[in-house]
N, C-alpha and C positions, 0 to 999 in steps of 0.2 A: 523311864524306859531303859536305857542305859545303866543303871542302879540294877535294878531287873535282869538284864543280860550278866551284868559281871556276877551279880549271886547266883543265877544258872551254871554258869561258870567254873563257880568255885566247888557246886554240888556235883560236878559232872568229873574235877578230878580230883575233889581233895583225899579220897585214898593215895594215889600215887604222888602228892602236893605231901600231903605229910610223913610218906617213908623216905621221898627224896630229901625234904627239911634236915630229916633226922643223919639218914648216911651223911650229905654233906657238911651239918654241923660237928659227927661225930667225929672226921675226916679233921673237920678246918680246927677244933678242942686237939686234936693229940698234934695236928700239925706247931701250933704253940709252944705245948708243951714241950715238946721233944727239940723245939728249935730254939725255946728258952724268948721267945719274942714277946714282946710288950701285947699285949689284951684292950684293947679299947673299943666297950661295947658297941657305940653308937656306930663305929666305924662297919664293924662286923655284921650287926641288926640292918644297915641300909645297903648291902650287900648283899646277906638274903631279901633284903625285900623287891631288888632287884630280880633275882633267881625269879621270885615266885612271881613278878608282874610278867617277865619275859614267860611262864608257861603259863600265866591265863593271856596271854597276849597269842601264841599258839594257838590256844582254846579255842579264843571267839573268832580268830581270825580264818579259824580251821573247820569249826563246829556250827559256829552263827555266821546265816547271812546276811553280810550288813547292807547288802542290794536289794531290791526285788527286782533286778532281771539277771538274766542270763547270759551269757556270750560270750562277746569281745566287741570293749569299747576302746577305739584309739583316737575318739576326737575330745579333746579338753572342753569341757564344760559342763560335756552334753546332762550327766547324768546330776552334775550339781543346780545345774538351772531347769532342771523338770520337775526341783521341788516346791512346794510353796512355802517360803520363806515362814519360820515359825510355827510350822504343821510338826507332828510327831515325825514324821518322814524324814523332814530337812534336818529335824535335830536327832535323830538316828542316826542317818547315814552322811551326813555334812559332818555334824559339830561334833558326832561321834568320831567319826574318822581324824576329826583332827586332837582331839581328847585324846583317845588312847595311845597317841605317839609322844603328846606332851610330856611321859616320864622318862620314854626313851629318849628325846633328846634332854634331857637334864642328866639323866644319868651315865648316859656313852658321854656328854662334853666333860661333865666329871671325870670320868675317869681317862680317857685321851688326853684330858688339860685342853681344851679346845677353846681358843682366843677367836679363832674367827669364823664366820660363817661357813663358810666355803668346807672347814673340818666336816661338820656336823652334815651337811647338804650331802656330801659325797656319802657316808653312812650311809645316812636312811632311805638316801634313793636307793641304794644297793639293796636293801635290806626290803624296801617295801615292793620293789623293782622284782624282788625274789619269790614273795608271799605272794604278788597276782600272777608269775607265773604257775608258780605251784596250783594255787586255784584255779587254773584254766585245765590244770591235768586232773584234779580228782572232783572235778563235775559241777564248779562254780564258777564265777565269769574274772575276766580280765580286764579289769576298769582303769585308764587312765586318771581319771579323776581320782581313783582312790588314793593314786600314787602322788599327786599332786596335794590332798588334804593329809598326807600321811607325812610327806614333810615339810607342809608348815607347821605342822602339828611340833614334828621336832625340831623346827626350827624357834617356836615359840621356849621350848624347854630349853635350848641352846641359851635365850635370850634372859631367862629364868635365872637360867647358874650363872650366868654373867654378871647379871643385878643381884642377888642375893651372896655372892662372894665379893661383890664392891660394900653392898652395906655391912657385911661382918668383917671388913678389917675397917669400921668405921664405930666398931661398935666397944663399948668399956670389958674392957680386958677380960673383966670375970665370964661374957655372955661370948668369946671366942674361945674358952676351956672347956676341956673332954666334957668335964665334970656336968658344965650347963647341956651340953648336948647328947650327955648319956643319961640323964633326966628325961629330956625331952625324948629319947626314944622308948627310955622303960613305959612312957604315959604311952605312945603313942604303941608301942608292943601292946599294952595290956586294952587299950579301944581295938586292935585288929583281933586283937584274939578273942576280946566277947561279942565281938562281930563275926568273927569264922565260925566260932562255936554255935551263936546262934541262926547263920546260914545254914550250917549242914545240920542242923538240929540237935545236939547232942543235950542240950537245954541245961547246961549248968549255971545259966546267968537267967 
């Protein structure tokens, strides 16, 4: 279901998902150039893929309802304990709600340098704090709870970059160089792209 949603998603803006790719790219290639600064893909590739999570993060947040009610919820729980545990419902709007934050805290504690909780909590409350009011003005509800599964969702990603930057300075020299991790993005570029391609249908794979 969630699979489902984010390929909706991706059909709904990838026209404007891939003119903004291109301006930006073309933008951050002559910014290099012209500054004469060092090139290192991996670094560049998880940058945009930031870009692009942040607008299907828009998307669903703006386009899918991840509720089925309406209003204004301001008491904590209510709408996570109405579902039954392991139904398609609870893992919609529970486990989805906290999924789709898990990159955003990985990726703001990255880039802030964020050591402790409390970085990362102040974000995303701000940030998800922001998305349910917006959704109470263009005709969808204002859920507590959502803002509560939204940052532990970034709080789990917080705890992500934490443990995955203690095991890579634990790790033999070669698998902490550009080299190993601009590999690991070209594989991981070239699965998102026969994945977007075959989302939007252009059927070249």
């Amino acid at each position: 279901m969630i699979v489902d949603t984010l390929s909706n998603a991706i059909r709904d803006i990838w026209p404007m998902l891939v003119i903004f790719l291109v301006v930006i790219i073309a933008i951050r290639v002559s910014y290099i150039k012209i500054n004469h600064e060092k090139f290192i893909f991996y670094k560049e590739f998880l940058t945009l893929i930031f870009i692009v999570y942040v607008l299907l993060l828009f998307q669903l947040l703006t386009s899918t309802e991840m509720n089925t009610t309406s209003g204004l919820n301001i008491v904590p729980f209510t709408e996570i304990f109405r579902y039954e545990i392991g139904s398609k419902l609870f893992i919609f709007n529970v486990i989805g709600n906290i999924v789709i934050f898990i990159p955003f805290g990985y990726f703001v504690s990255g880039y802030v340098k964020a050591n402790k909780v409390s970085h990362i909590l102040f974000i995303s409350l701000i940030t998800s704090l922001t998305v349910e009011l917006v959704q109470l003005q263009i005709g969808r509800s204002f859920d507590i709870d959502d803002i509560l599964l939204n940052v532990i969702g970034s709080i789990i990603g917080f705890f992500l970059f934490i443990g995955l930057t203690a095991i890579k300075k634990h790790l033999p020299r070669f698998f902490q160089s550009d080299l190993f991790y601009n590999v690991l993005c070209i594989l991981l570029f070239i699965i998102i792209f026969v994945y977007f391609t075959r989302t939007i249908g252009l059927g070249w794979f």
